[in-house]
N, C-alpha and C positions, 0 to 999 in steps of 0.2 A: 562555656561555649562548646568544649569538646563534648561534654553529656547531652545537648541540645543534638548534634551529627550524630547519637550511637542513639537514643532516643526512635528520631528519626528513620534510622537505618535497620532499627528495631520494627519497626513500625512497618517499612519498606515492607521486613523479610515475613514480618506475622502475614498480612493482607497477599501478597506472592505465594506464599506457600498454602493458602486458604482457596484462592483461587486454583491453585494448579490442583489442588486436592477435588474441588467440585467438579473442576470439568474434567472428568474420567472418561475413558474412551467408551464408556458403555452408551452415551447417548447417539454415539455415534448409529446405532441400531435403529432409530425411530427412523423413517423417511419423513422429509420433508414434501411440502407441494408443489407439485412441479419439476421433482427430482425423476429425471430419468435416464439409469445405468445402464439401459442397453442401448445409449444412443450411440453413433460414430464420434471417437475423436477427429479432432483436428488434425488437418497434415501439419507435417515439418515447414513447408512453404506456408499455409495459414498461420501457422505458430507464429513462425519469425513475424510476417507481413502485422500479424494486430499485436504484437508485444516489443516489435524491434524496429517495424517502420512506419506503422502508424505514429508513434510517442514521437520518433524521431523526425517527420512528417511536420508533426504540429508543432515543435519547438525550433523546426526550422521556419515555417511560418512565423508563431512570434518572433523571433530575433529580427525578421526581413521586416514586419511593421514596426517595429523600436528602431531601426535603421531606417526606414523613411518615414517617422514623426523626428527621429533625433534630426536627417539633413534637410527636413522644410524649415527647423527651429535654427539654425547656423547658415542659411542664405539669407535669411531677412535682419 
């Protein structure tokens, strides 16, 4: 059993360490389509708004539909 987890773990570390070897930061160089560096960032307020209140937005929505499918199913 224990040679079957070191096997494994063997395994894990070859394909990890093969990967991290190919993606070298040199591809980093090609541009892709559609890529463009001299656009504007984002403000500090659009940051938060589509990574902090958007997500938060919508998970407040679901939780409010599971709370009125859960109390139509417990008044009948």
């Amino acid at each position: 059993m224990v040679k079957n987890y070191a096997a494994r773990a063997g395994v894990v570390g070859a394909v990890t360490t093969l990967m991290l070897l190919t993606s070298s930061p040199a591809f980093a160089l090609t541009r892709d389509d559609g890529d463009d560096p001299g656009a504007k960032g984002l403000s500090v307020a659009e940051t938060l708004g589509l990574y902090v209140g958007a997500p938060l937005l919508l998970f407040l929505l679901i939780c409010g539909l599971v709370m009125v499918g859960d109390k139509s199913r417990k008044e009948s």
